[in-house]
N, C-alpha and C positions, 0 to 999 in steps of 0.2 A: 679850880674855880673859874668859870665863865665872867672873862672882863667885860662887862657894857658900860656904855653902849659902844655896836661895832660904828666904829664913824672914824674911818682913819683919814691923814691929812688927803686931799685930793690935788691934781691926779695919781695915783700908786703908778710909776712908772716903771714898764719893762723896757727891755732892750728896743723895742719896736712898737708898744704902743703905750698908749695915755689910760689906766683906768678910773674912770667918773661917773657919777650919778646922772641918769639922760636929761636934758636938756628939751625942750620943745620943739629945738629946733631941728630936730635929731629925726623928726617924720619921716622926711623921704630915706634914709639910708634905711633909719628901722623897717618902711613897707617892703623896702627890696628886697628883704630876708622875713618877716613876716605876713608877708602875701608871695610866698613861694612853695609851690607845694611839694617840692623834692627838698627843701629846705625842714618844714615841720611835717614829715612824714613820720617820724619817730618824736616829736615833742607833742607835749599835749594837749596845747591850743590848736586851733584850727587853721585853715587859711584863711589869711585878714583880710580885709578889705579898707581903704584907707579910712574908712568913719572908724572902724573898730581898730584899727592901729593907734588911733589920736584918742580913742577912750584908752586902750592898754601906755601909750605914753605919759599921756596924764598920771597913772599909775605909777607908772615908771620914776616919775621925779620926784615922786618924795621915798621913794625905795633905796633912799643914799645912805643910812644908817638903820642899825637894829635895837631895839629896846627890851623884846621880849620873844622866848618860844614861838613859833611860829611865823613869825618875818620873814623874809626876804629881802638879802642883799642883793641889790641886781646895779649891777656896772656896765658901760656902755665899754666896747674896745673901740679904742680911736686910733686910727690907724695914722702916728705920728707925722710918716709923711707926706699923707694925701690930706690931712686934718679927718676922715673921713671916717662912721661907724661902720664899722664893718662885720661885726657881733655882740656880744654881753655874755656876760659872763655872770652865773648865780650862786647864793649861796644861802640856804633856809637855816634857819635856829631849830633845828630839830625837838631837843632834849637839853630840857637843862640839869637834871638830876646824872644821867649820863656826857653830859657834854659832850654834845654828838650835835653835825650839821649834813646836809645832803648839797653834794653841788651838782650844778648843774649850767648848759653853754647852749646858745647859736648862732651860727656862723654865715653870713652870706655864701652863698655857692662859689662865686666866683675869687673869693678869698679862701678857699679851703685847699689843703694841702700845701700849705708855706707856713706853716707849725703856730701861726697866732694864737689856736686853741689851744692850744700846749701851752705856749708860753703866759696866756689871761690864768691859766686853770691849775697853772704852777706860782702864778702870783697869789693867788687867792687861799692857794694850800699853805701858804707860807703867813699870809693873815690869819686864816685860821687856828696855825696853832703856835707864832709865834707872838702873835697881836692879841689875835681872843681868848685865850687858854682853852683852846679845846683839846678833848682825848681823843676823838675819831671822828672822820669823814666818810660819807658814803655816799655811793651812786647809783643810782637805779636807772636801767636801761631795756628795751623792747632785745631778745636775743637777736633778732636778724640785723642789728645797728653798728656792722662789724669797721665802722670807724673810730666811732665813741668806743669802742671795746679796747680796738687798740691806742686810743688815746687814753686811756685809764690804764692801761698797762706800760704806757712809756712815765706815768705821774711816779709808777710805781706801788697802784693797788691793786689789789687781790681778788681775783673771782672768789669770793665767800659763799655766794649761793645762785641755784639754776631754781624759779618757781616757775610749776606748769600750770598754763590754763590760769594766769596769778591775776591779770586786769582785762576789762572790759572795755579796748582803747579801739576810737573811733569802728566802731561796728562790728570787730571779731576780739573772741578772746586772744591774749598773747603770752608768753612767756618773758619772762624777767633775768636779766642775771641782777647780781647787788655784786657791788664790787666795794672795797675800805681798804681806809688805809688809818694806823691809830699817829698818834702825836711822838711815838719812841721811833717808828718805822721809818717818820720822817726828818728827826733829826738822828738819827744814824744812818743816813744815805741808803733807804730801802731801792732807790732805782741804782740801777748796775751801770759804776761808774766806766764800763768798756764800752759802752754804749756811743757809741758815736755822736757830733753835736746832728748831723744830719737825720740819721735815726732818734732820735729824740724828737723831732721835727717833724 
């Protein structure tokens, strides 16, 4: 059974950042990564412009707990020792008869590859199913997104499925992979513990 509501204490703290519900004050780091268009080139908002960053903000602050199917958790990643956002980190209520969620991240450019998306998106799998009781996670991805592919594959989930021609995203059709991971996978160490701390990263 799915625990609600999700509204764990704040901040869920990793090894290197703070995760919390956005703040107001969080505009300018969110435009840096929301008006970047090598940033949302595979998400599905567009490139923002600061008026429409400060309406998706708005949004953003009361997205700090879940009450029902279709929600979204969205956490700011504060990068502990700049104090600084540097991405978010997501997570939708899918299903409640399956208790199932989709997650989802982004990252500013200039914070990518020093594994924070890893390490937000390994916080968040561990609220999911050791906090919310859920039974699987999943992630839907553009196939040419081969970062997110392989940060799905260091969480330790599954390419489950290739859909052709599957969505209608920003002006051509694209292909999908779905990649999951269930709540057994995760608490018997589905990622392979030879894996190095640096490859995990």
């Amino acid at each position: 059974m799915v625990n609600l509501p999700w509204a764990p204490e704040y901040p869920v703290a990793t090894e290197r950042l703070d995760l919390r519900p956005h703040r107001l004050g969080d505009l300018d780091d969110l435009l840096r990564f929301h008006g970047d268009p090598e940033v949302v080139r595979y998400i599905p908002w567009p490139v923002r412009t600061r008026e429409q960053t400060v309406t998706a903000l708005e949004a953003r602050t009361r997205q700090g707990s879940v009450f029902e199917p279709g929600q979204w958790l969205v956490l700011a990643m504060v990068e502990r020792e700049t104090g600084r956002v540097i991405g978010e980190i997501l997570l939708k209520y899918d299903d409640e008869t399956d208790a199932r969620a989709e997650l989802g991240y982004a990252m500013a450019r200039d914070r990518e590859g020093h594994g924070f998306a890893t390490e937000a998106a390994r916080a968040m799998l561990e609220l999911a199913f050791d906090r919310f009781g859920l039974n699987r996670v999943i992630a839907r991805l553009d196939t040419r997104n081969d970062a997110s592919a392989r940060l799905l594959e260091r969480l330790g989930m599954r390419r489950e499925a290739h859909h052709l021609r599957a969505s209608w995203f920003k002006g051509e059709w694209t292909d999908d992979f779905v990649y999951a991971i269930t709540a057994d996978e995760w608490r018997t160490g589905h990622i392979p513990e030879a894996l190095s701390k640096r490859e995990l990263h």
